[in-house]
C-alpha atoms as a printed R data frame, in Angstrom:
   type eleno elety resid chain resno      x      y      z
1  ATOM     1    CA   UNK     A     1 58.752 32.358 83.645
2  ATOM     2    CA   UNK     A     2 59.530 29.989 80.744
3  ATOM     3    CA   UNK     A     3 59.675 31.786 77.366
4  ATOM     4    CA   UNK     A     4 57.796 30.178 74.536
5  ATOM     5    CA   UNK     A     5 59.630 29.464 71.068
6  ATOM     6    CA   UNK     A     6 57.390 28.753 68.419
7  ATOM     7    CA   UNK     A     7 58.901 26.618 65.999
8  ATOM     8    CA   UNK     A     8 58.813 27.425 62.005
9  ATOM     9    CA   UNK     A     9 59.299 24.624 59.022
10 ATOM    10    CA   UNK     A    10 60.979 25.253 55.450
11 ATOM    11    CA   UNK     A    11 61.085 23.039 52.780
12 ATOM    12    CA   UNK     A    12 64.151 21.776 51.185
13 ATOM    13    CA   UNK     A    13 63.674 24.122 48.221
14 ATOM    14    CA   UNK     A    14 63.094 27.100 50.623
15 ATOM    15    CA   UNK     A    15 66.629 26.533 52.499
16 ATOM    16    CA   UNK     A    16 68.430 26.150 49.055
17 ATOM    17    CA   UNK     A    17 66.254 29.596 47.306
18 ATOM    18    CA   UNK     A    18 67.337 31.104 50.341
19 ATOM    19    CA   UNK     A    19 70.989 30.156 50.200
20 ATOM    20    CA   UNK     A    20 71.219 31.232 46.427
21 ATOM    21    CA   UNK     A    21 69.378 34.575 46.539
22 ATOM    22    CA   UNK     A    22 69.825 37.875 48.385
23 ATOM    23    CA   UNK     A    23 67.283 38.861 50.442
24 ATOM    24    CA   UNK     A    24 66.772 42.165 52.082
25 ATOM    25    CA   UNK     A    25 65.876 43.144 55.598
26 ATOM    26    CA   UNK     A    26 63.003 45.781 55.501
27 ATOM    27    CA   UNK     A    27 62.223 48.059 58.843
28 ATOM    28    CA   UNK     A    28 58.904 49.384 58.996
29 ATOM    29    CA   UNK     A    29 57.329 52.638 60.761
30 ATOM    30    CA   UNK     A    30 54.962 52.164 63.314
31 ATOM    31    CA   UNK     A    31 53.633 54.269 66.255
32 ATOM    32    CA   UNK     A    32 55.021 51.820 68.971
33 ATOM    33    CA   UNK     A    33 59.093 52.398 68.963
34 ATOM    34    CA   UNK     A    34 60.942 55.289 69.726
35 ATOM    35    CA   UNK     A    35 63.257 56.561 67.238
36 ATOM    36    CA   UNK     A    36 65.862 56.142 70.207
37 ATOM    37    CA   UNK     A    37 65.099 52.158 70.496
38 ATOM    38    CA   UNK     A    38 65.510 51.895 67.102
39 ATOM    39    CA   UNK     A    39 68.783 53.291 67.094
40 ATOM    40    CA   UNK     A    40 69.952 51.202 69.269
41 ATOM    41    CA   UNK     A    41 68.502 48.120 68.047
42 ATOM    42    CA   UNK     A    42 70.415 49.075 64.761
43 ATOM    43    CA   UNK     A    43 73.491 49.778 66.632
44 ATOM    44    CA   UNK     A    44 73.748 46.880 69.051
45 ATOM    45    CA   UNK     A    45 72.731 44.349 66.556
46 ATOM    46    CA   UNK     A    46 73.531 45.175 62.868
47 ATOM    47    CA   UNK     A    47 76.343 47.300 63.814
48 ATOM    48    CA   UNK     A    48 75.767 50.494 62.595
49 ATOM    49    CA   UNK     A    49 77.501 53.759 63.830
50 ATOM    50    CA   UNK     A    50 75.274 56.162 65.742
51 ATOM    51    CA   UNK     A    51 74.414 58.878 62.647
52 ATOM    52    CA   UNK     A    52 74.546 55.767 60.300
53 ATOM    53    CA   UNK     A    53 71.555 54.487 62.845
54 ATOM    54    CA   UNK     A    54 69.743 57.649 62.748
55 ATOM    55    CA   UNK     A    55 69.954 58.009 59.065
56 ATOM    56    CA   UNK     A    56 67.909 54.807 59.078
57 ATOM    57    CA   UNK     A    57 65.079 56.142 61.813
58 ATOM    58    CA   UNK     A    58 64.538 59.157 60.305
59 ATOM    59    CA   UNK     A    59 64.133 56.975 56.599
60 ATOM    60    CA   UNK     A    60 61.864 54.899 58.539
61 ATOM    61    CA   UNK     A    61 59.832 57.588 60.014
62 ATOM    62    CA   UNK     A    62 59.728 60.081 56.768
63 ATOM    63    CA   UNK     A    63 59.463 56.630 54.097
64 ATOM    64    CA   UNK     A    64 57.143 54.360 55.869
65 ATOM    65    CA   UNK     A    65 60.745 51.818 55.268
66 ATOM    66    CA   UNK     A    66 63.985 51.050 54.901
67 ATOM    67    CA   UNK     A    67 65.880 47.815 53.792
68 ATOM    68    CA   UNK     A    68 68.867 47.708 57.084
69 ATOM    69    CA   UNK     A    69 70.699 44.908 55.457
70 ATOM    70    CA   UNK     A    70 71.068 42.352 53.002
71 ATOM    71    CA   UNK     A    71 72.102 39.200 52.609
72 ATOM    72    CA   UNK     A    72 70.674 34.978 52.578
73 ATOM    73    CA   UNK     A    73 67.197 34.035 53.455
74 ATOM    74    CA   UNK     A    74 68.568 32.234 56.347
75 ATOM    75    CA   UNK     A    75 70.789 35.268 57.913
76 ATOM    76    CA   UNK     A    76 67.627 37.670 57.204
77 ATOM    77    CA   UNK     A    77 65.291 35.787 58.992
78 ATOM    78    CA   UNK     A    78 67.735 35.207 62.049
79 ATOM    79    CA   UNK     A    79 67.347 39.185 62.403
80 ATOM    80    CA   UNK     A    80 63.945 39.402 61.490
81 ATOM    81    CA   UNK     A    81 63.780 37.009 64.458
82 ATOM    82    CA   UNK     A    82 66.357 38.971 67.072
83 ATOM    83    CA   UNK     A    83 64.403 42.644 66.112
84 ATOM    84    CA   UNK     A    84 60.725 41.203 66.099
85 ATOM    85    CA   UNK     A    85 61.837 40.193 70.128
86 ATOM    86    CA   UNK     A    86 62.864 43.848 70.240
87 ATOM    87    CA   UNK     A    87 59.662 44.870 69.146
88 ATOM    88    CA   UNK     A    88 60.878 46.439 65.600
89 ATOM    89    CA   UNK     A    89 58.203 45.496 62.487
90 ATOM    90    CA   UNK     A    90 60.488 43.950 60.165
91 ATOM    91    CA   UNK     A    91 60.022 41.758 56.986
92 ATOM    92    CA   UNK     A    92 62.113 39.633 54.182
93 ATOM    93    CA   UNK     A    93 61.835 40.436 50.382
């Protein structure tokens, strides 16, 4: 089964904004994930330690959020990209 890709478009002056500022990675709660795919995500993809990982679910769960990482607009939105096909809620600020 062919996976779809849906294709987004910045302008010019969104590539360059996103090259100069930092821009944080926020994970959301919601009632879908277990705190144990979470962990993982966070471990097998931003490489976080196991109790570093949890620190971060229980945030998540107690907070309503938690910023995982930081960095360009264009890095962010790779991983908002890689955890959204995991199923995690994330957003860029």
């Amino acid at each position: 089964m062919p996976t779809e890709v849906q294709e987004q478009t910045f302008t010019l002056e969104e590539l360059l904004a996103g090259l100069k500022e930092m821009h944080r990675l926020i994970l959301w709660n919601d009632d879908i994930n277990t705190f144990d795919h979470v962990i993982h995500c966070m471990m097998k993809y931003l490489d976080y330690t196991e109790p570093q990982a949890e620190k971060i679910a229980w945030k998540v769960h107690n907070e309503g959020k938690c910023a995982v990482l930081e960095g360009s607009f264009t890095e962010m939105e790779i991983y908002r990209k890689i955890l959204q096909q995991e199923g995690l809620t994330v957003t860029v600020e």
